[in-house]
NUKOLDO-849565 format. One record per atom (N, C-alpha, C, O): x negated, y negated, z negated. Coordinates in pm, whole numbers, plus 50000, padded with zeros to 5 digits. Layout:
N
XYZ...
This chain:
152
499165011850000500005000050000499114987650000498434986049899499044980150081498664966350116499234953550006500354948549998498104951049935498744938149876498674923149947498244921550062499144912549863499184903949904498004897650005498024892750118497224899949929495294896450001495294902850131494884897850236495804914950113495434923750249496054917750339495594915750451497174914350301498394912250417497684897750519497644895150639497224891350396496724879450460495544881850529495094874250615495044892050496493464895550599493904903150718493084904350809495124908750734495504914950850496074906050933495994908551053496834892850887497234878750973496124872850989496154864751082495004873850929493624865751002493094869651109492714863351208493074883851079492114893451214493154893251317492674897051424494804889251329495284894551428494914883151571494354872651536495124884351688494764874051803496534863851774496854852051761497104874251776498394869651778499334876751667499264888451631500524863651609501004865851502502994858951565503114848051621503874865851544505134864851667506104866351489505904875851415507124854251455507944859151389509434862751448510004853451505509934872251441511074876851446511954880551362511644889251281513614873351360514374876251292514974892651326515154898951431515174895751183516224910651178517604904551215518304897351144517894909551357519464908251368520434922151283520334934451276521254912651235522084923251171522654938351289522574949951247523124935651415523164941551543521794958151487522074970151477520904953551474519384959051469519744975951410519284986551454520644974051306520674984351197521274993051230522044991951326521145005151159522095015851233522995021551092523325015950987523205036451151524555036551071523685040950941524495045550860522475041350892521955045550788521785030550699521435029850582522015023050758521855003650721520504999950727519964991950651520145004150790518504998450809518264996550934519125000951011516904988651001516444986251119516284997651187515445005351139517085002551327517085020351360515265016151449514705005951487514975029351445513395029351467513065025251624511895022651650513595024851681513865025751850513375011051833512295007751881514434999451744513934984551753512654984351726512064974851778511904992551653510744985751630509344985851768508334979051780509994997951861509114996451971509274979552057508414973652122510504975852030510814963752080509694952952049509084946952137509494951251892508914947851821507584945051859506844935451877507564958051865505584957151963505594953552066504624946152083506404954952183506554953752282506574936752307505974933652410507014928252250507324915952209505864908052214505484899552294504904915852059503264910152031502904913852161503154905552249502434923252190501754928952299501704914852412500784907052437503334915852473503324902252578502554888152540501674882152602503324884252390502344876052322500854876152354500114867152394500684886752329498804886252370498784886552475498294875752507499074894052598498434891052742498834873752759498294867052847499924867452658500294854152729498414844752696497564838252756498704850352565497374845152489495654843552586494664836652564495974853852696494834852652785495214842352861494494839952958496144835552842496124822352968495824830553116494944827353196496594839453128496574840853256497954835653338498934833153268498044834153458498874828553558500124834553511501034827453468500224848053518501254858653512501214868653412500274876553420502034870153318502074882453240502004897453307501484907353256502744896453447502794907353542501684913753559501374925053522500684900153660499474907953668499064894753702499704884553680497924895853758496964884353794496134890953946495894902153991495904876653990495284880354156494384884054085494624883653964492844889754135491284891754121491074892954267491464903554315490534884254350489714882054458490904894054584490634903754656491784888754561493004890954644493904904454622494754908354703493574910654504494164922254460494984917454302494694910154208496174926554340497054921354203497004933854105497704943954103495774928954013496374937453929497144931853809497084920653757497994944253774498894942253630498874949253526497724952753498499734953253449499654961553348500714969853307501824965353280500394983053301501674992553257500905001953131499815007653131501975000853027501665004852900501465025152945502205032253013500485027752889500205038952896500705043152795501445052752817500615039252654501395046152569501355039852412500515031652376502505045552319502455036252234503355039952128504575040652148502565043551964503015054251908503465039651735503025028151730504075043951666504595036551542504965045251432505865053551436503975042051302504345048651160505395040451121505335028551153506265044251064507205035650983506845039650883506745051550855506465025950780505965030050588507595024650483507805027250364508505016550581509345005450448510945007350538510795007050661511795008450510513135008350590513174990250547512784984750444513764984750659513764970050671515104969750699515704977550774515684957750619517114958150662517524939550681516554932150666518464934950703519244924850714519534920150622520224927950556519314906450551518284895250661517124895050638516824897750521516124892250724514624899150693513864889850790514174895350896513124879950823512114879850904510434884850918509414880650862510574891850984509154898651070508104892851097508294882451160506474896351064506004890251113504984900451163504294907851094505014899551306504794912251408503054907651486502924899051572502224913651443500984909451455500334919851603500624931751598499654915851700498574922251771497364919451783497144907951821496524925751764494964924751759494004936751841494034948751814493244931051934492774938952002491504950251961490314947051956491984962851935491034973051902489924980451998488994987151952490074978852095489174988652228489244982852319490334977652340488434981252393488574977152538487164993852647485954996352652488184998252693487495006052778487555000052950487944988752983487105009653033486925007553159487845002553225487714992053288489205011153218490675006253300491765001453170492965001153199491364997853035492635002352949492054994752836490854994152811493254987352751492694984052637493404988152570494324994952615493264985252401494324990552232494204977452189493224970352165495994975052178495774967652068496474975351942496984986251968496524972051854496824972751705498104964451657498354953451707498894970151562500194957551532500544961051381500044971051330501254954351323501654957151186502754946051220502754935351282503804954751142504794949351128505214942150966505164950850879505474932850931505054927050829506774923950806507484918250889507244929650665508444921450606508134908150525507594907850414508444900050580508394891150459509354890450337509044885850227510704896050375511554897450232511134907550118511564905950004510324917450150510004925450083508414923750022508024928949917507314912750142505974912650123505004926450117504254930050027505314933450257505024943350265504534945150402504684935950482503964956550439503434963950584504754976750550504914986250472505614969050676506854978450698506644990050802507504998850810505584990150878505334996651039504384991151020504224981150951503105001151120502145002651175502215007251304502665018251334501754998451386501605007351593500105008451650498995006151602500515012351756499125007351826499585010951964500415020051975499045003552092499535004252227498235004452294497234998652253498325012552416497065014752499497755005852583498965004652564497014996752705497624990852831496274992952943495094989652930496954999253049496375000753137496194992753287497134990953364495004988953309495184980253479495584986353592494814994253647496494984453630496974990053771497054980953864497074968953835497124985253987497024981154158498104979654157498434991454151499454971654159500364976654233500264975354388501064980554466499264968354421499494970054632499024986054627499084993754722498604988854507497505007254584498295019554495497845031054498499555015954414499685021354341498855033254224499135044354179497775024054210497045035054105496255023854007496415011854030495335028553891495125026553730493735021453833493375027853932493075008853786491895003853817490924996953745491654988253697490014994953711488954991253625489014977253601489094968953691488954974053441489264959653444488444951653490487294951653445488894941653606488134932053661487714923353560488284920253455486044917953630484884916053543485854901853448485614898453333486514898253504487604880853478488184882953400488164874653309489224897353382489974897053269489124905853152489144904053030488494914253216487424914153033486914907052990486804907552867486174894553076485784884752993486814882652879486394884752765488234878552894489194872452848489554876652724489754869852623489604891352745489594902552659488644905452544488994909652434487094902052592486274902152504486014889352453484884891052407486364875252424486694865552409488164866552342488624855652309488974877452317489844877052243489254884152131489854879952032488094895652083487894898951980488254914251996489224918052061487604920451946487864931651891488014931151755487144923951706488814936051667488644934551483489014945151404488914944451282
């Protein structure tokens, strides 16, 4: 369990920090946030951060006349806290890996009504061609960007 200190050292290291309200809508018939929302959740930071590269397009970006973009390869979530209504979120990504075609970021899902780490994720994203339809090596432009965002 993460105390207060921690919580605040995990909002330092993140690149990006996204608050989101718990819509009451959110909950399911158990009265809590049903788990499905919380991929939303990540899905949400994640964009946050590619916005965070200041690139043209969240889609993809030219590189010397090829578009590449990004399609999530994959993307897994512990749930530690059932979160319920009214609650605001504070949904963090921080970049963990950067390999050849693919990076990780990292997320924690943060209650603030409770002052807790409600969820833990992590998302791979991969560069793809769409003119060639296939996974391609990150151009030398957006790793700069990438490695200038931090690994932590």
């Amino acid at each position: 369990m993460l105390d207060l200190a921690d919580i605040k050292a995990v909002l330092g290291a993140s690149r990006v920090t996204i608050d989101v309200p718990v819509a009451w809508g959110e909950m399911d018939a158990l009265g809590h946030v049903n788990n499905v929302v919380y991929f939303r959740y990540l899905e949400s930071s994640r964009i946050a951060f590619i916005r965070s590269l200041e690139l043209d397009d969240v889609r993809s970006v030219n590189i010397n006349g090829t578009r590449v973009g990004f399609i999530l390869q994959g993307v897994q979530c512990r749930f530690r806290r059932p979160v319920v209504f009214p609650d605001m979120l504070r949904v963090t990504a921080r970049l963990v890996k950067i390999e050849d075609d693919r990076f990780t970021l990292a997320h924690e899902v943060i209650s603030t009504a409770q002052g807790v780490v409600a969820a833990v994720g992590e998302g791979t994203i991969v560069t793809y061609d769409y003119d060639n339809a296939r996974k391609v090596a990150i151009p030398p432009a957006l790793r700069e960007r990438l490695a200038a965002a931090g690994c932590g």
